[in-house]
N, C-alpha and C positions, 0 to 999 in steps of 0.2 A: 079868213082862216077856214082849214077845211076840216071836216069829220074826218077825212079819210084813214084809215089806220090800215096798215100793212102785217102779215105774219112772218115773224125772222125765225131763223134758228140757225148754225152755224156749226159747222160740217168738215170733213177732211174728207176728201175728192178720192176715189180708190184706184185710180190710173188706168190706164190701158189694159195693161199684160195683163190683170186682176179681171179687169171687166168681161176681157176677150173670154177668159177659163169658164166666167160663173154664165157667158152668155151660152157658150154651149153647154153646159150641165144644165143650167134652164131650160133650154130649146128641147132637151130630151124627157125633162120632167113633165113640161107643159100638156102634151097627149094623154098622161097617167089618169084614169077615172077615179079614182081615189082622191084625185088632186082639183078635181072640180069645181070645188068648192072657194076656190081662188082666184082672186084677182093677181094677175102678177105684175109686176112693177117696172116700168121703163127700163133697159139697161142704163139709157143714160141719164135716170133719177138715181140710179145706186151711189151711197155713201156713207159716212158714218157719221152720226148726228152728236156733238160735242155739247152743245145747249142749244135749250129751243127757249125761243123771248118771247113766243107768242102774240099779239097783236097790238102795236105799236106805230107813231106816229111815222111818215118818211120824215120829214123834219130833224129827226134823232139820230137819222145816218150817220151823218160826218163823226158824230161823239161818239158813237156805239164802234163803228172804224177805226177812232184813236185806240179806245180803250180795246182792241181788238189788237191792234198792232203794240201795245205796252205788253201784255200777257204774250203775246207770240216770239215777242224780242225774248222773252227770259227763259225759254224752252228750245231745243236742240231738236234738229231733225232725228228722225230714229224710227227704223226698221221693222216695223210688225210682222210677228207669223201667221196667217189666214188659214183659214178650213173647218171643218165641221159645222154642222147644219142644228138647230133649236126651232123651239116654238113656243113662243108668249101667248098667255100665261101658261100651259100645258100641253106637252105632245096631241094627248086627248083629247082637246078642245080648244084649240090653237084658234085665236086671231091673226095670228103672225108668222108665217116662217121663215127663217133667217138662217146667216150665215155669219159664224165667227171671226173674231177677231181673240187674241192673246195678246193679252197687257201682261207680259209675265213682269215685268222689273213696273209696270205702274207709271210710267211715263205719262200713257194716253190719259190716264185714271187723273193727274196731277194736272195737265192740260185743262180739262175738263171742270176740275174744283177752281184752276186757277180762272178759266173762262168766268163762272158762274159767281166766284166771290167779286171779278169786277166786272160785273154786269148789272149786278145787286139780285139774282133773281131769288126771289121767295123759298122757292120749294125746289133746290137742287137735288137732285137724286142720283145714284151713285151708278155710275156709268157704268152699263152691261153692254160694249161695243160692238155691232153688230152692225150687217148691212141688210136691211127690209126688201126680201124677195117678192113677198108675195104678202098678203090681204086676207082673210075671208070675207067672201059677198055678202054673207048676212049672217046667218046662225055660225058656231064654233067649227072646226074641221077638224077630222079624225085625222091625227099626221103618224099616228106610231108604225103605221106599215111603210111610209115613204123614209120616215129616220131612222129606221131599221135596215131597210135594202138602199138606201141611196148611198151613192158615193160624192162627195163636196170637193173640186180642186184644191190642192193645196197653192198655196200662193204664200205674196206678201204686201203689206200696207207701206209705202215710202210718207209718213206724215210729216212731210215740209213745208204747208204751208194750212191755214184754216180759211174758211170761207165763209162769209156772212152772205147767206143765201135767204128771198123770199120765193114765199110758196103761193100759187095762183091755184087758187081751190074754185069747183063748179064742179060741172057735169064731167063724169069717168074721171081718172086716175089726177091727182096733184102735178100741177109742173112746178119747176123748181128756176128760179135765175139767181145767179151768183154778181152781187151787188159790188163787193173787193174778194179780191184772193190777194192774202198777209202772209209775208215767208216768215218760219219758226226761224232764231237765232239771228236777226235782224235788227239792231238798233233801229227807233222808230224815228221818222226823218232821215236814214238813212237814205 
């Protein structure tokens, strides 16, 4: 038997057309001095993080999979609106800047509780949907001149299927590998 333990979290994939918008709105962010302060994020890490399981046996796959595809069976595909730009915890002292998503009717919000109730995880917290641009390298980053002047594509989120993704963490930025992709509205064994 091994030590080995893995880090999951489980995600809805943000497509193409979406990715292609934020890749160029990035690509002209990135030169900004103001914006320094940042690490930015893979385009192809971008996605919307539904539950994170944190570190966990492989072993657990196949069952974390089922219970993946029971919660996906019971939710419907459905159409999110994208745009505007945030920063955790604070414009002023951002670790994070991000870009929206609208849960207006709470779909994604219910996906999310339902992921989390059959997961069993501890400390669910109440889904703020977003996709992770960018980092700070160390200290907090001054963002209110960048959220102020920037402009964020608008787009859309197609959430048709979730993804139990782990994250290979080490030296510079996380990589991410998608371990199943589960389609929403899907009898399981289908």
């Amino acid at each position: 038997m091994t030590d080995e333990r893995w880090r999951y979290f489980v995600a809805v994939p943000i497509g193409e057309p979406l990715r292609a918008g934020l890749r160029d709105a990035v690509a002209a962010w990135q030169p900004r001095p103001d914006l320094a302060g940042l690490r930015w994020a893979h385009p192809e890490a971008w996605h919307v993080t539904l539950a994170f399981l944190g570190s966990i046996e492989p072993a657990s796959v196949p069952g974390l999979i089922e219970r993946l595809g029971t919660v996906a069976a019971r939710h419907r595909a459905t159409t999110l609106t994208t745009g505007g730009l945030g920063a955790f915890p604070s414009p002023a002292r951002a670790h994070v800047a991000w870009y929206g998503i609208t849960d207006g009717d709470g779909a994604l919000a219910l996906l999310a509780s339902d992921l989390a109730s059959a997961l069993e995880l501890d400390d669910p917290r109440a889904l703020r949907p977003h996709v992770t641009l960018a980092r700070a390298r160390g200290e907090p980053v001054d963002l209110c001149s960048w959220l102020a002047s920037a402009s964020a594509p608008d787009g859309q989120l197609t959430v048709d299927r979730v993804e139990l993704m782990r994250s290979h963490l080490g030296r510079g930025a996380a990589r991410y590998e998608t371990l199943a992709a589960i389609k929403t509205g899907v009898p399981a064994g289908a």
